[in-house]
C-alpha positions in Angstrom: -49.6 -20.2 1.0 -49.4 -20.0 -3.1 -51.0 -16.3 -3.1 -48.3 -15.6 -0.2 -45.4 -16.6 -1.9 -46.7 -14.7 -5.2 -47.8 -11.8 -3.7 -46.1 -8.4 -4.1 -43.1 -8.2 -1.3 -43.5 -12.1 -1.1 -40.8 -14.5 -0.4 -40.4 -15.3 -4.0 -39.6 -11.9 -5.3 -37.4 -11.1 -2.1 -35.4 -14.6 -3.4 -35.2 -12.8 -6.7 -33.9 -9.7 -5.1 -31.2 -11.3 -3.6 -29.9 -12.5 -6.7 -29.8 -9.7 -8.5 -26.5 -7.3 -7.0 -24.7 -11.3 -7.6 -26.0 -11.1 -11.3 -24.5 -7.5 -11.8 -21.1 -8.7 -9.9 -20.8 -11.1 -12.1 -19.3 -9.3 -15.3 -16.7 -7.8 -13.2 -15.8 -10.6 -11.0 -15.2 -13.0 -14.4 -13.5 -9.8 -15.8 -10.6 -9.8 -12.6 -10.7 -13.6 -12.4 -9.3 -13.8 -16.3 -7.6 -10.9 -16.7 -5.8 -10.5 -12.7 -6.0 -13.8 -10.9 -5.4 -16.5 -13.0 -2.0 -14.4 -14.6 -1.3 -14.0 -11.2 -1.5 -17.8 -10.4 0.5 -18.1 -13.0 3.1 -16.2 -12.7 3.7 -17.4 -8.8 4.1 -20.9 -10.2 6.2 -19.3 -12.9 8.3 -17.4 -10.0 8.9 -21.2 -8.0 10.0 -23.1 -11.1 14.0 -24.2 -12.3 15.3 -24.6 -16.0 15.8 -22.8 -19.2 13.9 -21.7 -22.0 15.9 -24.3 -24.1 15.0 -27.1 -21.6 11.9 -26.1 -20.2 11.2 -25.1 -16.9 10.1 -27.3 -14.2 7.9 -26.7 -10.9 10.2 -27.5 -8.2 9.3 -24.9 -5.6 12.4 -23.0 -5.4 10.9 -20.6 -3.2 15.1 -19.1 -2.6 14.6 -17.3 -5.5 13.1 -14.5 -3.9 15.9 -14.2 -1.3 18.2 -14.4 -4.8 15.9 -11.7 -6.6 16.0 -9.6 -3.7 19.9 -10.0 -2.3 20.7 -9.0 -6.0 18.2 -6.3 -6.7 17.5 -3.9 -4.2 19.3 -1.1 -5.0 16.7 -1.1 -7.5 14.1 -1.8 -5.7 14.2 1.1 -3.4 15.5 3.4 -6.7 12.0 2.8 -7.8 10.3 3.5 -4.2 12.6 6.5 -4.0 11.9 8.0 -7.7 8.3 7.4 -7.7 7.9 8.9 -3.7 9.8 12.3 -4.8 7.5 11.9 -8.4 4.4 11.7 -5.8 5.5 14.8 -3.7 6.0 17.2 -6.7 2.7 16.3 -8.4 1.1 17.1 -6.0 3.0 20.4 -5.0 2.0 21.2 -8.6 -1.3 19.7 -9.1 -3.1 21.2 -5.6 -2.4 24.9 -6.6 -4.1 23.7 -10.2 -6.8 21.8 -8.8 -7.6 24.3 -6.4 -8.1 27.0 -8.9 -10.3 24.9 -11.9 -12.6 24.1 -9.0 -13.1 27.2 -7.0 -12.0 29.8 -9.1 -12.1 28.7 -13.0 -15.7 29.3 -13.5 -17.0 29.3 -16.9 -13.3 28.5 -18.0 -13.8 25.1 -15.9 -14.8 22.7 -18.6 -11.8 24.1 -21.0 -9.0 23.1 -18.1 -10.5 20.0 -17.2 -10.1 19.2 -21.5 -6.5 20.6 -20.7 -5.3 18.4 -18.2 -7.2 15.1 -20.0 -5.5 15.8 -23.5 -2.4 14.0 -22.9 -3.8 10.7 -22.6 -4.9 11.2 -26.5 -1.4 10.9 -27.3 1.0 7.5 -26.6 2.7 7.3 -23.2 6.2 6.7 -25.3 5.6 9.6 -27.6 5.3 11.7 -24.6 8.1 10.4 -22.6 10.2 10.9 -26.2 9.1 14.6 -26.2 11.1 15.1 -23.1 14.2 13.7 -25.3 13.9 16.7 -26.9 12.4 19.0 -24.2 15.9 17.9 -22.3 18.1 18.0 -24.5 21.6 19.4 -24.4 21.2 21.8 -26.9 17.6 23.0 -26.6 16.3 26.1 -24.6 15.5 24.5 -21.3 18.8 23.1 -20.6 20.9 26.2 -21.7 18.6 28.3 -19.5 19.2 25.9 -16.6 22.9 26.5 -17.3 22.6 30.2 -17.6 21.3 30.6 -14.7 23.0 28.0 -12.9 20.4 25.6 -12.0 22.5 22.7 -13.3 25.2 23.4 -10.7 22.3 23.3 -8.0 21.4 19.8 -9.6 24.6 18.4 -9.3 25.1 19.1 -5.8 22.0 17.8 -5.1 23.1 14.4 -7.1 20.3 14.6 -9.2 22.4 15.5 -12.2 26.1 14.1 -12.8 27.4 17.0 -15.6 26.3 20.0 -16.8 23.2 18.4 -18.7 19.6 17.7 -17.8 19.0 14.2 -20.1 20.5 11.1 -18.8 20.0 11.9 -15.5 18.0 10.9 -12.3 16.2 14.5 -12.7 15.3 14.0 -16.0 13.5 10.5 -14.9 12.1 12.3 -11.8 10.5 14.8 -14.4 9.2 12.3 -16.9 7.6 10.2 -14.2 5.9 13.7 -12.6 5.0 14.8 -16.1 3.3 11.6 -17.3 1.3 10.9 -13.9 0.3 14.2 -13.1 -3.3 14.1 -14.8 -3.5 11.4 -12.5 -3.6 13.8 -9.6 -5.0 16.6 -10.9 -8.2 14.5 -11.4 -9.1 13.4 -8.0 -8.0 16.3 -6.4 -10.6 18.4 -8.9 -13.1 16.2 -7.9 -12.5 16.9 -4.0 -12.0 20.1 -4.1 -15.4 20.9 -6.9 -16.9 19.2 -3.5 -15.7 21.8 -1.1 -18.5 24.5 -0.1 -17.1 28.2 -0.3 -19.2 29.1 2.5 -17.1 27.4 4.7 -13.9 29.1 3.7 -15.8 32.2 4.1 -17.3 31.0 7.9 -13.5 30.6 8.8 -12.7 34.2 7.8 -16.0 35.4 9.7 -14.3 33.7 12.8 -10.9 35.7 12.3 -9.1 33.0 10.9 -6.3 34.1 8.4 -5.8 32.7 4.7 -3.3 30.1 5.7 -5.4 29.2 8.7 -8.7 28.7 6.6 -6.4 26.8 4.3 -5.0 24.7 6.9 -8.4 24.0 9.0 -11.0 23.5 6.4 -9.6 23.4 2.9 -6.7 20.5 3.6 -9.0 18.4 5.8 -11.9 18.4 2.8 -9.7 17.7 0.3 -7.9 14.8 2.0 -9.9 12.3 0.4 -8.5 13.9 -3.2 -5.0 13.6 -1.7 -4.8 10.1 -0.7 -6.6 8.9 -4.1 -4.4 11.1 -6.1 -1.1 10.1 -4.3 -2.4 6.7 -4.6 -2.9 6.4 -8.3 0.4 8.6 -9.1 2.8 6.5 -6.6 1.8 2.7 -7.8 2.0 2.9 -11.7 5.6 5.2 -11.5 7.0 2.5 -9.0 6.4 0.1 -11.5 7.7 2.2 -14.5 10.2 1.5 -16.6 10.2 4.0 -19.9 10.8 7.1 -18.3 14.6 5.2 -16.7 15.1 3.8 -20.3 14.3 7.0 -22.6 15.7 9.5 -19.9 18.0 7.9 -17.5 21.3 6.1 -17.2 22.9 2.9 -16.2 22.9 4.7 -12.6 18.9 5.2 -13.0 17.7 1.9 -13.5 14.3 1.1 -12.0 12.8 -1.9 -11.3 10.2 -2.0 -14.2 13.4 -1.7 -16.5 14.9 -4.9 -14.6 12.1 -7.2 -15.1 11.2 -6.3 -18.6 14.8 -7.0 -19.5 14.5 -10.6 -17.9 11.7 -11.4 -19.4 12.5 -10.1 -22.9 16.2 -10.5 -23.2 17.8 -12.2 -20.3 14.8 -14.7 -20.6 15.3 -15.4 -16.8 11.3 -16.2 -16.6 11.1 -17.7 -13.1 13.9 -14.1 -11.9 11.4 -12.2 -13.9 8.3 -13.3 -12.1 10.0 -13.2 -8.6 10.8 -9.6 -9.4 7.6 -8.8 -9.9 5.8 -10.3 -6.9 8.4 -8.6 -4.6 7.5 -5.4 -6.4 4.2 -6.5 -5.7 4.6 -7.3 -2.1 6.3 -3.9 -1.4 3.6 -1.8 -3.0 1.2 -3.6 -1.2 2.7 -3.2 2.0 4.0 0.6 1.4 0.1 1.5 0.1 -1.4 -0.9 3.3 0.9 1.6 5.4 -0.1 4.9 4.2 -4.0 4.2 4.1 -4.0 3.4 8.0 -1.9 6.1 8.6 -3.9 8.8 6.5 -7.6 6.8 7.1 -9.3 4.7 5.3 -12.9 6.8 5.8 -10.3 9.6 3.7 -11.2 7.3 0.8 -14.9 7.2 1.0 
């Protein structure tokens, strides 16, 4: 029984086996219990408490808060949903095209876009969000063009613009939150489409099918897994945003992000603050739940 339970392939080792993908969990699972679930815990019993920061606060349960947070806050709640949905919708408009051509038709020039798209994130989110301050402004080249050829009048009709300016505007936040998350969808849409095998393309056109059908019956499908991860990772950080309303909006353009950092930081409304940010949370959650079912969740493997 000893040399059976030594032996190669024996119950021992296969004990030891076991252990081991629980031993390389580990790291991560400590890593999301510090750093996500316990300031989570702690900010839901911050969200049901009652007092001041002069007083202290209190645990009472005051579980109305939420009704409170949400009865006063929704405009801005669905200001964020709104902005970071159209934000979504023209990255990816603009990333696809982009994506499309560093993977299949780039070639040795690949490497070089791929450097391209990353080199943003090597400078600070602010300073780039403050560079569209100046991109934007009402005396530099993009506005007066905009005027010229009366873009800005097109803007205003759309109520995305409330003069004959671009800063200070709901456009302007709209253009900072595509701007800054873009990367974010070029990225996985690369790495989808790198995937895609020309042959097939060229199988479709063998079988008659036009551009736009090939396009439409093998490209899309392929890259839907690209699509859903890219639209993913640009939607849920701009919901939460709250630079891009400061630095380029208005008191019409405040977001959510920009609500609960000021009740934290300056109203000092802690438990507001904390309810704010679960309902944010809980709409995220349920908007993202929404989409995966009704794009796939095998689109994410």
């Amino acid at each position: 029984m000893a040399e059976a339970a030594l032996a190669p392939g024996g119950p021992a080792r296969r004990r030891r086996r076991s252990w081991v993908p629980y031993a390389l969990l580990a790291p991560g699972l400590l890593w999301l219990a510090v750093f996500f679930v316990a300031p989570m815990v702690t900010l839901g019993s911050q969200s049901l408490q009652e007092g001041n920061v002069y007083d202290g606060y209190t645990l009472t349960g005051n579980v109305g808060i939420y009704a409170d947070a949400v009865g006063k806050y929704w405009p801005h709640l669905l200001r964020s949903v709104g902005y970071a949905a159209t934000a979504t919708v023209f990255a990816l408009l603009l990333a696809y095209p982009l994506a499309y051509f560093m993977a299949q038709k780039a070639g040795r020039w690949k490497n070089v876009l791929l450097v391209l798209v990353v080199a943003p994130f090597f400078t600070s989110f602010l300073i780039r969000t403050l560079a569209w301050r100046t991109i934007l402004s009402d005396t530099g080249p993009v506005t007066e063009v905009a005027q010229a050829l009366h873009l800005t009048d097109l803007l205003q009709l759309l109520h995305l613009t409330n003069n004959d300016t671009l800063l200070s505007s709901k456009f302007a936040v709209i253009a900072g939150l595509t701007y800054n998350f873009l990367p974010f969808m070029i990225l996985p849409l690369y790495a989808a489409l790198d995937r895609l095998d020309p042959r097939l393309v060229e199988a479709a056109g063998d079988l008659y099918a036009s551009p736009w059908q090939a396009f439409r019956h093998v490209t899309w499908p392929l890259s839907l897994p690209g699509v859903v991860a890219g639209t993913l990772l640009t939607f849920i950080p701009a919901a939460g945003d709250f630079i891009n309303s400061r630095l380029l909006g208005n008191t019409q353009t405040v977001m959510i992000g920009q609500v609960i950092d000021s009740q934290f930081l300056r109203v000092l409304d802690y438990p507001l603050a904390a309810a704010l940010s679960f309902v944010l949370l809980l709409m995220i959650l349920g908007l993202v739940t929404a989409y995966v079912r009704r794009a796939g969740t095998e689109e994410l493997v």
